[in-house]
C-alpha positions as a printed Julia matrix, in Angstrom:
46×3 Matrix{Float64}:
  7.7    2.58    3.16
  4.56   3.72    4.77
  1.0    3.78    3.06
 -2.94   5.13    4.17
 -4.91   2.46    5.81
 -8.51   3.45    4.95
 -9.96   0.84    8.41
 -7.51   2.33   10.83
 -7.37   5.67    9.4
 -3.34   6.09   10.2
 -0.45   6.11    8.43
  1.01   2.36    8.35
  4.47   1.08    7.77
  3.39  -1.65    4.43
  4.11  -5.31    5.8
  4.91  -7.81    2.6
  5.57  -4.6    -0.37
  5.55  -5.53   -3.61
  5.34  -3.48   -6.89
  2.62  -3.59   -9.05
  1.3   -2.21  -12.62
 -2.28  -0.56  -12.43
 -4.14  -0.73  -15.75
 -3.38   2.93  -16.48
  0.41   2.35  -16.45
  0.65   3.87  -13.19
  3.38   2.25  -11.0
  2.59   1.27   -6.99
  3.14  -0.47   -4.45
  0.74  -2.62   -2.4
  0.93  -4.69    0.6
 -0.95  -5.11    3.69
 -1.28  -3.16    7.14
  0.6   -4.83    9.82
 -2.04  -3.84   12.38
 -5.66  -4.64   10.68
 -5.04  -7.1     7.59
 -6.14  -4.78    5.13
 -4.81  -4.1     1.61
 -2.92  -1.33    1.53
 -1.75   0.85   -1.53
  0.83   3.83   -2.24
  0.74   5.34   -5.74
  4.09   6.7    -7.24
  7.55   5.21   -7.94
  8.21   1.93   -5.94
């Protein structure tokens, strides 16, 4: 699955994915960009 990095401003394939719960009920996924270390998140169905 591939996510937005907002630092290197490029789609990213998510290194170590894992579903989470945001406060509004909205399911995502997060995990972090394989190139720069930053936290990466896609919103929708996991």
């Amino acid at each position: 699955m591939q996510a937005y990095c907002m630092k290197c401003r490029a789609k990213r394939e998510i290194k170590n994915p894992r579903s989470v719960i945001f406060k509004n009920g909205r399911p995502a996924t997060q995990g972090v960009c394989p190139v720069c270390g930053t936290k990466v998140f896609r919103i929708g169905k996991s």
